[in-house]
C-alpha positions in Angstrom: -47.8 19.3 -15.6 -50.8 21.4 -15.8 -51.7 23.8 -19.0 -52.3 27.7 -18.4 -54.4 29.6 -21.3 -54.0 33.2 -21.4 -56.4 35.3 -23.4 -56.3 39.3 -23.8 -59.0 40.9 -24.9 -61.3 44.4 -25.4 -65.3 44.7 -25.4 -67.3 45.8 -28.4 -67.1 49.6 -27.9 -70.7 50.8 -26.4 -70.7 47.1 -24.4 -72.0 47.6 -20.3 -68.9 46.0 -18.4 -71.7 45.2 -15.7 -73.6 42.7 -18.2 -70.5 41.5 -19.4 -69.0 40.3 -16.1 -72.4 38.2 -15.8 -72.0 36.9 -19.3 -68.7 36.0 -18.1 -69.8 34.2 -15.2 -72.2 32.6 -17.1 -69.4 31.2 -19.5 -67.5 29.8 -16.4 -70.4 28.7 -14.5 -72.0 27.0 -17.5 -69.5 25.5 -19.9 -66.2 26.0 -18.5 -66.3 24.7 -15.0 -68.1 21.7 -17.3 -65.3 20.7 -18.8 -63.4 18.0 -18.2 -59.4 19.4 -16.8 -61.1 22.4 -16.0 -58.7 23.7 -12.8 -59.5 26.9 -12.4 -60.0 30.4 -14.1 -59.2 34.2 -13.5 -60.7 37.0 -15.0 -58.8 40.2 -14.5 -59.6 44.0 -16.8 -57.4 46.9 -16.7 -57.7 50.7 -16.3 -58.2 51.0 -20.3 -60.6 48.2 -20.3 -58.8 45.2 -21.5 -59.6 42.2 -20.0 -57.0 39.3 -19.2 -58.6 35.7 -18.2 -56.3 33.1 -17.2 -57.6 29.4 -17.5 -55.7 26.7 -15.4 -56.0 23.0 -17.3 -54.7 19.9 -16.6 -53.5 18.7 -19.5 -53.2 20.6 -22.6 -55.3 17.6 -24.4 -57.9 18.9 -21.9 -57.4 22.9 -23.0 -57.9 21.6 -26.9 -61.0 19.6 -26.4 -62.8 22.4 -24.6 -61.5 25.0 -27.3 -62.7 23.1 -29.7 -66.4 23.0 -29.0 -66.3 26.9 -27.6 -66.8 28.9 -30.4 -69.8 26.8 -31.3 -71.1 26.2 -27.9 -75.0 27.6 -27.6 -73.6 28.4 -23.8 -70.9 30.8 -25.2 -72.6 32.6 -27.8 -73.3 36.3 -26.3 -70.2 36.4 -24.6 -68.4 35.9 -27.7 -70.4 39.0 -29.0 -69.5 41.3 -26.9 -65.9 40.8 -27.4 -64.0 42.8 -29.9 -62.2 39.7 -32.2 -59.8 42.4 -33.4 -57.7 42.7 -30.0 -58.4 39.0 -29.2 -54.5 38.1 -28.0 -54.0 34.1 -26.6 -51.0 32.6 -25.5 -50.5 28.5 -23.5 -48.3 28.1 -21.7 -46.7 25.0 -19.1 -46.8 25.5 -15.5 -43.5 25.1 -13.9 -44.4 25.4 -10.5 -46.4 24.6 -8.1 
C-alpha cells in the first residue's frame, strides 16, 4: 500500500511565484525524483497563494528516509527559504485505492 504526503504551505511575503515554481522544479527534478519510492508528486497553489504538494511514496519507510535528509539537503536549501515555516501544515496518509 503506497504512502501519500500532504504539505500546505505559504511563500515568504515579497517571494516571485515565477522563481518559486522553478525552485520547485528544481526540488523535484533534483532530489525528489532521486529518491528511492519516489512515485510521483503534485504541486497545486490557490487563489490566496497557498500552495498544496502532494507526494505519492511507496512505502512510508521510503517517505521517512527522504524526509530525513531534506531539510539538510544542499539541493533543497533555497526552496526551503522562500517558504513561510509559520503556515507549514503536513499530513500522511495511506492510499486506499488504486
Amino acid at each position: 500500500m503506497s504512502t501519500v504526503e500532504t504539505v500546505r504551505f505559504k511563500l515568504v511575503p515579497g517571494t516571485d511565484t515565477t522563481a518559486f515554481e522553478s525552485l520547485d522544479r528544481a526540488v523535484e527534478d533534483g532530489y525528489m525524483a532521486k529518491r528511492p519510492g519516489f512515485l510521483s508528486r503534485e504541486v497545486t497553489r490557490s487563489d490566496d497563494g497557498e500552495y498544496l504538494v502532494i507526494v505519492h511514496w511507496a512505502t512510508p519507510e521510503d517517505a521517512d528516509a527522504t524526509m530525513s535528509g531534506f531539510f539538510s539537503a544542499a539541493e533543497t536549501q533555497d526552496f526551503l527559504a522562500a517558504i513561510d515555516k509559520t503556515t507549514v501544515q503536513s499530513g500522511r496518509y495511506a492510499r486506499i485505492t488504486r
